[in-house]
NUMIFI-752056 format. One record per residue (C-alpha): x, y, z; residue in three letters. Coordinates in steps of 0.02 Angstrom, whole numbers, plus 50000, padded with zeros to 5 digits. Layout:
XYZALA ...
END
This chain:
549785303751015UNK 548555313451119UNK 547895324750981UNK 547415311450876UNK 546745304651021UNK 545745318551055UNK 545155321050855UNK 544375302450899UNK 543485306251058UNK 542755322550981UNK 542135312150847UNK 541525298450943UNK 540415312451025UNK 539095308550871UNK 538465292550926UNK 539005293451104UNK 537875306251179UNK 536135300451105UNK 536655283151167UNK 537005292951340UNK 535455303851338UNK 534345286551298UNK 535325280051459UNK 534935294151577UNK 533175292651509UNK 533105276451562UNK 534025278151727UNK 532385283951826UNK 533435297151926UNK 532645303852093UNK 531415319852044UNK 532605333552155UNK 531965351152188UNK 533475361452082UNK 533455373852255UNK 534105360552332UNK 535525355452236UNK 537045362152235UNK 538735357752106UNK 540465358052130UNK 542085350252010UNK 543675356651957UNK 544405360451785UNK 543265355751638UNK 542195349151789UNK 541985366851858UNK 541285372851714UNK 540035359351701UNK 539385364551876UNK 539425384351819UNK 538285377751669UNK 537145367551798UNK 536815384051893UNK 536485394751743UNK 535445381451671UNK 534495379951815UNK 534245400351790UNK 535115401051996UNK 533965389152068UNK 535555376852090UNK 537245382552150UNK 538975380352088UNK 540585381052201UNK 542235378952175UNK 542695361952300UNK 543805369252409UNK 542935384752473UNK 541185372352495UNK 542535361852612UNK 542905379752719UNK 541075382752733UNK 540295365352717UNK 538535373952798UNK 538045379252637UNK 537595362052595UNK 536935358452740UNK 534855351152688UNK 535525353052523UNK 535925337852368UNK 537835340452338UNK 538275335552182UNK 540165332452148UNK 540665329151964UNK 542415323651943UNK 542925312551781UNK 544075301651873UNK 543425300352049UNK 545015305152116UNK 545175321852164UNK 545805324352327UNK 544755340052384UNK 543035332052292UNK 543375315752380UNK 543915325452572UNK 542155336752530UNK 540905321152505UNK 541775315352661UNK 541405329952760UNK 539745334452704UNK 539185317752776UNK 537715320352899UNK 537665338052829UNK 536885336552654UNK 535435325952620UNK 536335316952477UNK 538065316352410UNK 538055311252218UNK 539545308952114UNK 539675310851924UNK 541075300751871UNK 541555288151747UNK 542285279151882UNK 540985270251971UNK 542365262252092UNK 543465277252127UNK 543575284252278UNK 542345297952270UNK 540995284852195UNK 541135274152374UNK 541125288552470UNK 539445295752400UNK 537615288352423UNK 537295288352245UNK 538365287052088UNK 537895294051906UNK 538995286651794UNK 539635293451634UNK 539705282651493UNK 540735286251330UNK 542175279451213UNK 543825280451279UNK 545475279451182UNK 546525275151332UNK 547625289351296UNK 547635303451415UNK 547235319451324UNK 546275335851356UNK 544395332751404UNK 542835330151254UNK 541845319551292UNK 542035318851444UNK 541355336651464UNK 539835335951354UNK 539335319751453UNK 539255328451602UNK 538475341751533UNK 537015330551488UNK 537265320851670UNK 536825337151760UNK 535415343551630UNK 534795327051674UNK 534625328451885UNK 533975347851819UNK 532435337951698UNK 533025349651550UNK 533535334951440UNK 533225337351251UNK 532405322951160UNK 533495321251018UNK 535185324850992UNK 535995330650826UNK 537695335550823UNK 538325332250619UNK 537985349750581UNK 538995356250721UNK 540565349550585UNK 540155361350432UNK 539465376950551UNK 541085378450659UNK 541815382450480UNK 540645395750444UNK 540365402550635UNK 542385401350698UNK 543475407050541UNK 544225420150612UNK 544685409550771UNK 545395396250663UNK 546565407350594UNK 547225413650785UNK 548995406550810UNK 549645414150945UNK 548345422651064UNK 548105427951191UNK 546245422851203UNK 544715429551291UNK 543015419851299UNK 541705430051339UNK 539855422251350UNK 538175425351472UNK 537115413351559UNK 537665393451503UNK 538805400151389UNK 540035409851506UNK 540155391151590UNK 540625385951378UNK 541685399951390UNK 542765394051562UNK 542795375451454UNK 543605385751297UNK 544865396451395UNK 545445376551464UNK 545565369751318UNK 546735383951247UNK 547885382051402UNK 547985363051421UNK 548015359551203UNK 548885374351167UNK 549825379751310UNK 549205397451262UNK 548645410751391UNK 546765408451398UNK 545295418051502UNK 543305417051516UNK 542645432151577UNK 540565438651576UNK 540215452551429UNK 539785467551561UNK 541555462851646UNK 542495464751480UNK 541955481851448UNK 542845487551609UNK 544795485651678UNK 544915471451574UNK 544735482251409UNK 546235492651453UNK 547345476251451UNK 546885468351272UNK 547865470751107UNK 546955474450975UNK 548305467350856UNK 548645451150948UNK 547235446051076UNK 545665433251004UNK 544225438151086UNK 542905423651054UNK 540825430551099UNK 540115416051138UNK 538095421551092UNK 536445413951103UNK 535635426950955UNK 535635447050994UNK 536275444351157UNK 537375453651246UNK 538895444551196UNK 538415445151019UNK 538245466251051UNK 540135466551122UNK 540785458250971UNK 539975469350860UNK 540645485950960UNK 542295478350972UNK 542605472450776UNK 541925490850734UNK 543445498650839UNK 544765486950778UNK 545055471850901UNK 545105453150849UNK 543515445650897UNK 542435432350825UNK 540755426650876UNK 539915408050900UNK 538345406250889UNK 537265389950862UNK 535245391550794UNK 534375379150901UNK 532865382251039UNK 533535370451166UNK 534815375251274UNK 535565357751305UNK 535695353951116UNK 536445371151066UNK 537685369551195UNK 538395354651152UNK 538655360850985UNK 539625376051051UNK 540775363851179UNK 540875351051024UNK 541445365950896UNK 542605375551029UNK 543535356451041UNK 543435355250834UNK 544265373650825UNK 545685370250969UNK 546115354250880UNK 546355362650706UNK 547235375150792UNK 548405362250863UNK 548395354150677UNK 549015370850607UNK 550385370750737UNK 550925353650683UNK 550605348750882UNK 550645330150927UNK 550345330851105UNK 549175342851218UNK 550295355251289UNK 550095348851482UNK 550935333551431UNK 552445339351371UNK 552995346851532UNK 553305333151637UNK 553815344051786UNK 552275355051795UNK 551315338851740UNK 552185330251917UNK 551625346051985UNK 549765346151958UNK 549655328651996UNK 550345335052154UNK 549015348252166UNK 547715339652122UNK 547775321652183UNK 
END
């Protein structure tokens, strides 16, 4: 079943991603300016490249595929850096194709170093994890490339500790855990509006439930006027008295549903894996409560045919 198979890759997240970090480490990747990078995926890989950006505090850039394909100048002298889990995505693998001659250098992230994308690029970082076998909703995969494009930014963290992430989603995401029925809103600034993109996708593909990501100064204007204060989970994504962790504070004082996550740790990497590895922990109890055996995308094979469509 794909839950359970997802419960296993969350959990294999604990010794995967130090043994991943000590690879990239060891990997001796080319010292790139971040100016001159730029990031572009889809889905869970989208967010990735929003959190490479806001890592890189705007140096780098992060583009949706597609519209980088309609105006492939802007990587023109630039390192374009395609992450894509599988490799084959048509619009990644038609953009490393056409930014030949244009960009300096095309790199994939993928765990498929002989997938499509990975031939047509000059370089390849692979990710490395556990796999099940069983397609279900994205963990691991995520948080590796996460740590793939902290890497080509040099903002790495030296250790990685992610038991207390288990007992701290209990204490920082109770009232989230108790949401059945949603709508949600993830709200976050900086790295974690990119962790908020990867929660809203996780509700929709797990859950099947209507899911958004949205910056805290957008809430606060037409998009207030649209959420119910008696069924709508607003999740404030925070990094300490930020202004995420204000907007939750103003909104539980008039009434609505909203919960904050927050993580104490000084480097960025680090705290935001815990946040991606405690949004997955929450979305799977979630799916536990609602005695669901498979993600949600799977169990509509036409819309399932349909993506596939889209996508590939």
């Amino acid at each position: 079943m794909s839950i359970e198979a997802m419960e296993e890759e969350i959990s294999n997240q604990i010794l995967d991603l130090p043994k991943f970090v000590s690879h990239l480490r060891e990997a001796h990747l080319p010292k790139l300016k971040r100016s001159s990078l730029v990031f572009a995926g889809s889905g869970d890989s989208y967010a990735a490249s929003v959190f490479a950006q806001e890592l890189s505090k705007g140096e780098a850039i992060a583009s949706d595929p597609y519209e980088l394909l309609t105006n492939i100048q802007r990587v023109r002298k630039k390192n374009l850096v395609i992450v894509s889990i599988s490799g084959r995505t048509r619009t990644n693998i038609e953009l490393a194709r056409k930014a030949k001659g244009i960009a300096t250098k095309r790199i994939a992230i993928t765990a498929n170093d002989e997938s499509p994308l990975a031939r047509e690029c000059d370089e390849i970082l692979q990710l490395r994890y556990r796999s099940t076998g069983i397609l279900t909703s994205g963990t691991v995969s995520f948080t590796t490339s996460l740590l793939a494009c902290s890497s080509l930014l040099w903002s790495l963290p030296r250790t990685i500790q992610l038991e207390t992430a288990v007992t701290e989603t209990a204490r920082s995401a109770t009232n989230l855990k108790r949401a059945t029925s949603g709508p949600f809103l993830f709200t976050g600034s900086g790295v974690n509006y990119a962790l908020s993109l990867y929660g809203a996708a996780k509700i929709n593909e797990v859950l099947g439930l209507k899911a958004e990501a949205t910056y805290p100064e957008q809430l606060g204007h037409a998009k207030l006027f649209a959420i119910d204060k008696k069924r709508d989970v607003i999740v404030c994504i925070s990094s300490g008295r930020d202004r995420a962790r204000k907007t939750h504070e103003t909104l539980r004082r008039q009434g609505f549903q909203s919960s904050v996550l927050a993580f104490p740790d000084r480097h960025v990497v680090n705290r935001s894996l815990k946040i991606a590895v405690s949004l997955q922990r929450v979305v799977f109890s979630l799916a536990k409560r609602r005695r669901i055996k498979e993600c949600a995308f799977l169990t509509d094979k036409n819309r399932l045919n349909l993506s596939s469509k889209m996508i590939y």
